[in-house]
N, C-alpha and C positions, 0 to 999 in steps of 0.2 A: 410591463405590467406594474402600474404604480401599486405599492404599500403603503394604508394610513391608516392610521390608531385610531380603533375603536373608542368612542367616550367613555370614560371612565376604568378603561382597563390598559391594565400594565405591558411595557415594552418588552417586546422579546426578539433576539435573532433570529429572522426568517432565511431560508434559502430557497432558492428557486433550481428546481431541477430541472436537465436537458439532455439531450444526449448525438452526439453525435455519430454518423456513420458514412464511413468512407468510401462506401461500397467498393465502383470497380474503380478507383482513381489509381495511378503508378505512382506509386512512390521510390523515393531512396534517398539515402543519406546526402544531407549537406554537404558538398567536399568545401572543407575547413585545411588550406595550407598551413605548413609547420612553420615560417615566420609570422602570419598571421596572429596564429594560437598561440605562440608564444609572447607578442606583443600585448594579446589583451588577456592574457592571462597574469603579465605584468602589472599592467596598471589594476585590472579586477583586485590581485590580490595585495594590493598595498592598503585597502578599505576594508579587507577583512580581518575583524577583532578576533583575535587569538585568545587569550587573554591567558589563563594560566592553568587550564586544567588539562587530563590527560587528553591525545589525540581522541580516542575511543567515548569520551566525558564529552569533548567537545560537538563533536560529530552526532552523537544523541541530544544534545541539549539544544541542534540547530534543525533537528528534524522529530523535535517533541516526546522523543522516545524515553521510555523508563528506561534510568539503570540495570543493566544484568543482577539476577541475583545475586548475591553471597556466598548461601548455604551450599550444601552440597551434605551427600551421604558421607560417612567415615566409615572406613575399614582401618580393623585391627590390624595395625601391623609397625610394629614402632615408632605409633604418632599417626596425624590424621594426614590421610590423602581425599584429594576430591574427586569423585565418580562423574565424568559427564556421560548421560545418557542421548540417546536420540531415538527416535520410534521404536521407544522401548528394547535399545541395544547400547550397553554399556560398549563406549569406543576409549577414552582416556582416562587414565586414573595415573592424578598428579600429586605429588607430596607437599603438603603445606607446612607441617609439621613434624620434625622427627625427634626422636631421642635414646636415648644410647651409644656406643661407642661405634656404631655400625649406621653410616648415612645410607639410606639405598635410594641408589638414582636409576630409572626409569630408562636404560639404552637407548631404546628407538627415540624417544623426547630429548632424550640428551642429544643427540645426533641430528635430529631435526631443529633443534635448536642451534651448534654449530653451523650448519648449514645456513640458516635465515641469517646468524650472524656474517658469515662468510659472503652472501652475497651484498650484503650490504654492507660491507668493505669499501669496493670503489662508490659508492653511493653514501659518502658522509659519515661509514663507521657507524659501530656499536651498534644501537637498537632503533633502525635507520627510521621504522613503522610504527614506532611505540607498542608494538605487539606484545611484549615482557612488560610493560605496565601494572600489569595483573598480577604477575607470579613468573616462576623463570622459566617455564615453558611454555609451548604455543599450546592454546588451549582450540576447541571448534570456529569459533567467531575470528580467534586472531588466524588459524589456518585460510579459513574463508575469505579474511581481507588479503593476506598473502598471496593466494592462488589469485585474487583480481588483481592485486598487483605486478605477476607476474604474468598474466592477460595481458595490462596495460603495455606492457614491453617499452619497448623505446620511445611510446610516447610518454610514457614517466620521467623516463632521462628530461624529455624536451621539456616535459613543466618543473622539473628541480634544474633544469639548465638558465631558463627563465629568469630565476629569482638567484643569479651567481651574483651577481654584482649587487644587490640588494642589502638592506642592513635587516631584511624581514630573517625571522627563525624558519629557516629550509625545514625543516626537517621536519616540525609543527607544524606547517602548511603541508606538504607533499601530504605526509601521514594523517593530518586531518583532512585532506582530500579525499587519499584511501577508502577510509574508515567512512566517511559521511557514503560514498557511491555505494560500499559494504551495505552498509545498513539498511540503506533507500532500496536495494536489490531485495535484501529481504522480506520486505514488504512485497514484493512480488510472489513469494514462493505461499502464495494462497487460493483457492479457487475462483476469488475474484478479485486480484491485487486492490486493493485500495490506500489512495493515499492523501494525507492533507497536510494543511499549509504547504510550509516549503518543498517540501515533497511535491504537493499535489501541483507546486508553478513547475517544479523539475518534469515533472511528468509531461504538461503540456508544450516546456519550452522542447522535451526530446519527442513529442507526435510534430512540433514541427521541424524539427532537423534533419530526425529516420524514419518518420513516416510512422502510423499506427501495425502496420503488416508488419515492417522490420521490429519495431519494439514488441511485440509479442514472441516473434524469433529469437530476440536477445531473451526473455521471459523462461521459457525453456532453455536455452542454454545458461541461463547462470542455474536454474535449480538443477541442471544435470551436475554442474562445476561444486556448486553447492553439497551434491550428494557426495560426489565424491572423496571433498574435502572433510567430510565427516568421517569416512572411512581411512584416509590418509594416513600414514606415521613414518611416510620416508619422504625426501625432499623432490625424489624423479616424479614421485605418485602424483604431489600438488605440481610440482611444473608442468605435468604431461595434464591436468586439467586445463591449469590457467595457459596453457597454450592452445587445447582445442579449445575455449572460450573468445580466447583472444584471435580465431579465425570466424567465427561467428560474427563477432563485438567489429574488428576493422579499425583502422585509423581515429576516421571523422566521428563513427558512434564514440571513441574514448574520451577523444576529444571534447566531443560534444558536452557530456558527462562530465568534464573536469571543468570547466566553462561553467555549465550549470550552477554548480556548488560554489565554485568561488563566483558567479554573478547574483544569488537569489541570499546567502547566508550573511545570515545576522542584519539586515536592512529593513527600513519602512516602506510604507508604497511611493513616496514621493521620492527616494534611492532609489530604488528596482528599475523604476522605469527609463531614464536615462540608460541605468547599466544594460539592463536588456538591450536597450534596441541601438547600446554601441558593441556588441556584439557580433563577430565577424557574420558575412554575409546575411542579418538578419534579415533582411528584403525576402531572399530566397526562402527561408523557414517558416515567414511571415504568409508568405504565397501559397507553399504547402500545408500550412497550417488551415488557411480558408478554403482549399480545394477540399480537404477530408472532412467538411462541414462548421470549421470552425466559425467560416463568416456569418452561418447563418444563426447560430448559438450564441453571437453576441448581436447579431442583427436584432434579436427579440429580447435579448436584454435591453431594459432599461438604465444608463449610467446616469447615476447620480454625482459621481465624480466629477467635476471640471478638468479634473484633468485627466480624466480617460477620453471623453466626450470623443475629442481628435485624434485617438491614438487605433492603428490597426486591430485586428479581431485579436491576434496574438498576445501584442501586449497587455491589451486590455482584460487579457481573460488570464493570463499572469499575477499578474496585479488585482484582478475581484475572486479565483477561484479562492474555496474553501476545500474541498473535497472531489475526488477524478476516482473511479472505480471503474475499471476495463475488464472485457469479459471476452472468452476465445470463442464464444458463440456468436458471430455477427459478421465482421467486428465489430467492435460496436464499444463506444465510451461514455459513461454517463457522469456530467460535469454539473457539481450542483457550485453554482454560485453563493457568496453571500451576500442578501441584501439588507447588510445594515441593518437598522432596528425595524421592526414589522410591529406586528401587534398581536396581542390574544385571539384567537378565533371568536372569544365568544364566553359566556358563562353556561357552562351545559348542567341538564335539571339535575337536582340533588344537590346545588349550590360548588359544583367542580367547577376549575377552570378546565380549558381547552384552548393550549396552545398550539398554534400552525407552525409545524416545523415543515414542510414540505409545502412547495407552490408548483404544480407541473402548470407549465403554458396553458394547457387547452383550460384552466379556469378550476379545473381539481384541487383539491388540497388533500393532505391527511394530516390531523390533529390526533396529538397526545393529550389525554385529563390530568389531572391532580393526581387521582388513584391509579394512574399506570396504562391506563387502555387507549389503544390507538385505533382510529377509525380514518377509513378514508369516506371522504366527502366529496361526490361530482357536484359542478354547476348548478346550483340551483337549493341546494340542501346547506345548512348551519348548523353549529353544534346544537343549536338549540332540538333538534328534530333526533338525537342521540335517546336513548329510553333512559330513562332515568332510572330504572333496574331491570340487569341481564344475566339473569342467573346461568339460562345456558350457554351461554358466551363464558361466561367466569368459570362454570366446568370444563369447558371445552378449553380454557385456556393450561389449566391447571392437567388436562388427559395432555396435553399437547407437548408440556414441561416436563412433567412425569415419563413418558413415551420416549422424550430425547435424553432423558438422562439413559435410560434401560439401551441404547444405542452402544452398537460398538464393532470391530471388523467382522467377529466370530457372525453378527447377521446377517451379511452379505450374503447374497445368493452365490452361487455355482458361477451362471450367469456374468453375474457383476465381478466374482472376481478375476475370471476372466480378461473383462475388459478394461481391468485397472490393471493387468499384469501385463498386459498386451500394450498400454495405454507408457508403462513403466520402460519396458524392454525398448519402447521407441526412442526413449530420451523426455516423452513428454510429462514430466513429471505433471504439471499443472495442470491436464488434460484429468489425469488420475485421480487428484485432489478435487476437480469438479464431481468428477463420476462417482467421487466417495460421497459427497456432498448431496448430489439426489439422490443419490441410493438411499440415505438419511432421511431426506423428506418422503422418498416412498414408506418408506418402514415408518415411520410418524403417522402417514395418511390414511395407513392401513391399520394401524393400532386401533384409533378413532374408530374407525369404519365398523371395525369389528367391535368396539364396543357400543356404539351408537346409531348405528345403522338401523333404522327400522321407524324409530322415533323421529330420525331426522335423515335427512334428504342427501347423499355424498353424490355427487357429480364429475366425470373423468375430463369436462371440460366448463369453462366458465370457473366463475364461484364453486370457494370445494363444500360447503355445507348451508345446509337452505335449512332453518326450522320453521316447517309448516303452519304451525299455529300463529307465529306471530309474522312469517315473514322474511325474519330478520337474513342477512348471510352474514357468512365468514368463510376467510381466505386464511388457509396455514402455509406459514410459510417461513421459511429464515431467513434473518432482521438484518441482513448486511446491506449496506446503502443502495447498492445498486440493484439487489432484489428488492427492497421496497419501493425504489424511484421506478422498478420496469414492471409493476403489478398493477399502480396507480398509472401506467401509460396504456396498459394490456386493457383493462378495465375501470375504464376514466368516467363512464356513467354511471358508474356500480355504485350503493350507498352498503358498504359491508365493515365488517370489526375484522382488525388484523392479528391471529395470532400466531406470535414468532414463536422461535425455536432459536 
């Protein structure tokens, strides 16, 4: 689908959405051997820039992420300590500050920290993870990377065994490996993982190593590993995680994972792509990657690159993604591309602009205005046919904001929670967080309903709101990429206003 700039209006990032589904295709992991892995795990990591910040700095800085905060609550008690919370349960409380004659250390942290020190004795000594970076105890995040580390098992030995002869910083690399996989998991622990840039190539290069089925499997198991490590404060607690994770997870997914990180970090698209495709067995992941639909997702992409033009569905889609958002309803993965510069949709009345941020194949768009409003546009329709004022749209957007903030567990039905405890008890954590997630949108739809119902039109299918007089619709709905790329697939003819939550 070619993009060209409208006369006279200004260039913008387009991306074009798609999605793939793998229905009933077999998958499984790549087998990636231990000299192999450790071959190009070599060479991979002699190209990756280190440079001088903490493992935990660097690892955020190569997958976009903000800094952890600072702050933290103080309690009175000889100086400040910091409260980490989690779904609203205070789990550690660490001393940043004391003073007086009387130091008081924290036993169970004290002890968990010995411990982390201790195994990483035969591993390099001292603080082998850079996990003490922060402060001298292990806080949630550095527990979290710990327990993956101790998943990892021996195949961590085999990527610090890798780089013995090396004049690179072991212990920099291993721990910013860690740490980068950490973080990238985290982004999983959401109702519809989503991830971009380098993440978002990580993601794609592991639906072709493990397959879309297994990496949803590993998706639940790190948010169980996850939970637990929140609750943790002895050294058996986190290794009895990261070990059921690490029966989950397997050799070749670890593998695959450390690979990832050191083949996709800190590099351009004209780097990536070599390193990609000398990666072990990539034939193999390339193959599985086009059976689970990949071939046909870059089939109807247009590359403008030269130097994709030749290169497999895999690579290709490595090297142009921008954004990957996978959902446990399908399966089903919705990969929006970027294409490079695009252009304004359009000048819409009232003298706004309207730019196309979303391109679906079948010829849809949905543009955002100047003033904030997003509309989807089937075939045939242009900003220009947008009303130049929509009062009941603008209320409705405003019942719709207002509705979500009044949200919260205590609304759950009987019902629903339920099926989020049941949903918990299995291990599937992500399942829960989707089901928390509509439960939201029903309780939104129903706010509305009850106050606008009469005047205007609520429908249990299609378009959620028709106002009669003029026509118009709208769809409520929440603004995460993959619910607005599957609304604009759902209802590709539809000319309606989108309002998020």
């Amino acid at each position: 689908m070619a993009v060209t700039a409208e006369p006279g209006l200004k260039s913008a990032t387009v991306y074009v959405v798609d999605f793939m589904e793998p229905g009933a295709v077999v998958t499984r992991p790549v087998p990636i051997p231990r000299a192999e892995f450790q071959r190009a795990f070599l060479r991979l990591s002699r190209d990756v820039r280190l440079g001088t910040k903490t493992p935990q700095a660097a690892a955020r800085e190569l997958l976009h992420l903000l800094p952890p905060p600072k702050g933290g609550e103080t309690v009175d008690s000889q100086g400040d300590w910091l409260l980490e919370v989690y779904r609203d349960q205070a789990y550690t409380l660490v001393p940043e500050r004391q003073e007086g004659p009387v130091v008081l250390t924290p036993a169970a942290d004290e002890a968990l920290r010995a411990r982390y020190l201790q195994w990483c004795a035969p591993r390099g000594g001292g603080d082998c993870l850079g996990l003490l970076d922060d402060g001298p105890y292990l806080r949630t995040d550095d527990r979290r990377a710990f327990a993956l580390a101790l998943a990892f098992g021996h195949v961590l030995d085999e990527t610090r065994e890798a780089l013995t002869h090396e004049l690179l910083d072991v212990r920099m690399m291993v721990s910013m490996v860690v740490w980068t996989v950490a973080l990238y998991c985290m982004l999983w622990v959401m109702p519809e993982p989503t991830t971009k840039a380098l993440a978002a190539g990580m993601t794609l290069l592991l639906m072709g190593y493990l397959g879309l089925q297994t990496m949803y499997g590993l998706m639940d198991g790190w948010a169980r590993m996850a939970d637990t490590a929140h609750h943790a404060t002895t050294f058996e607690e986190l290794r009895a995680a990261g070990e059921e994770f690490g029966k989950v997870l397997g050799e070749d997914a670890a593998r695959a994972m450390i690979l990832a990180v050191a083949t996709l970090g800190g590099h351009t698209l004209g780097q990536v792509l070599p390193r990609v495709k000398s990666l072990p067995r990539f034939n193999l992941a390339g193959k599985q990657f086009e059976a689970q639909g990949g071939a046909g997702v870059m089939g109807r992409l247009e590359v403008t690159e030269a130097a994709l033009a030749k290169e497999g569905a895999l690579a290709q889609a490595v090297a142009a993604v921008d954004t990957v958002a996978t959902s446990p309803q399908g399966p089903l993965a919705v990969v929006m591309l970027k294409k490079g510069t695009g252009s304004r949709a359009g000048q819409a009345p009232g003298g706004r602009f309207a730019e196309t941020v979303i391109r679906h194949r079948g010829g849809n768009r949905q543009v955002e205005l100047s003033d904030g409003q997003r509309w989807h546009l089937p075939r045939g329709k242009s900003a220009a046919d947008i009303p130049v004022e929509d009062k009941v749209g603008d209320m409705l957007q405003k019942a719709v904001t207002q509705a979500a903030k009044e949200w919260g567990p205590h609304r759950l039905s009987r019902q629903e929670q339920i099926a989020i405890e049941q949903a918990q008890k299995k291990g599937e954590y992500w399942l829960a967080k989707l089901l928390e997630r509509e439960a939201r949108g029903r309780f939104v739809h129903a706010r509305l309903k009850q106050q606008f119902d009469g005047p205007l039109q609520f429908k249990p299918q299609g378009v959620d709101v028709i106002d009669p007089q003029t026509g118009r619709q709208y769809e409520i709905l929440a603004g995460t990429e993959s619910n607005l790329a599957r609304h604009g697939r759902r209802m590709a003819g539809e000319f309606f206003r989108m309002l998020t939550f």
